[in-house]
N, C-alpha and C positions, 0 to 999 in steps of 0.2 A: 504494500500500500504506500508507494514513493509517494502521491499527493492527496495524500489525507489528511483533512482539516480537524479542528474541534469539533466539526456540526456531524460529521463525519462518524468519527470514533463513540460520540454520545448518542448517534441513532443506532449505532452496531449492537452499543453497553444495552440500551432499553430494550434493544429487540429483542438480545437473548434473555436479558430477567423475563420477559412478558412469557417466552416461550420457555425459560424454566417453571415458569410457575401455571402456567395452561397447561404444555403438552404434557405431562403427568395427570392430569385432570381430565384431559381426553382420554388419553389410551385408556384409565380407568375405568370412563362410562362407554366407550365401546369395547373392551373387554367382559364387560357385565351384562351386553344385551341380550344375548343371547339366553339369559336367565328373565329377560324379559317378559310379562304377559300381555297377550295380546285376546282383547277381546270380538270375538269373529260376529258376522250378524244375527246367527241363531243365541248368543247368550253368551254362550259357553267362555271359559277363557283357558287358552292353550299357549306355551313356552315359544317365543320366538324360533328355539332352538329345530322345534320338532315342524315348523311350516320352513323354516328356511332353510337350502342345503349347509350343512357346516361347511362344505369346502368356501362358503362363502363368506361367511361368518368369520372361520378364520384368515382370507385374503385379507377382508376389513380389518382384522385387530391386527394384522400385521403390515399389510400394504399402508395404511390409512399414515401410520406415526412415520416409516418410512419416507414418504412420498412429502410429509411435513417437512420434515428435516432435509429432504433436497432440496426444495422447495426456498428455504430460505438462505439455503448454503448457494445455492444460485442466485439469489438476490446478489449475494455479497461477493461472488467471483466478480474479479475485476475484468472487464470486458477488453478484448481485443482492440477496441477502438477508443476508448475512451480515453 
């Protein structure tokens, strides 16, 4: 980061507090859907787990925090041109 300013290094500092303290708070409530109830329109109420296939369920608890962290790790590559 040869021309990084003060505005610079204090938007990098807050981005990551913000995302230390969300993304643990995410993965949490989407790791627990799956324990979720879902009420269908005859009444009844059935576990997320048993209408949705797991393979999906787990791409989400694992793609999801992934895809986060690239995400903002490409914000912050310094770009070819700039």
């Amino acid at each position: 980061m040869a021309g990084a300013n003060v505005k610079t290094v204090i938007m990098i500092v807050v981005s990551l507090i913000v995302i230390a303290v969300i993304l643990p708070l995410g993965i949490g409530l989407v790791s627990v859907m799956g324990d979720s109830m879902i009420t269908l329109s005859n009444g009844t109420a059935v576990a997320l787990s048993t209408i949705v296939d797991p393979a999906v369920l787990t791409l989400l608890t694992v793609l999801l925090p992934i895809l986060a962290v690239i995400g903002v790790l490409m914000y912050f590559i310094p770009r070819s041109g700039d």
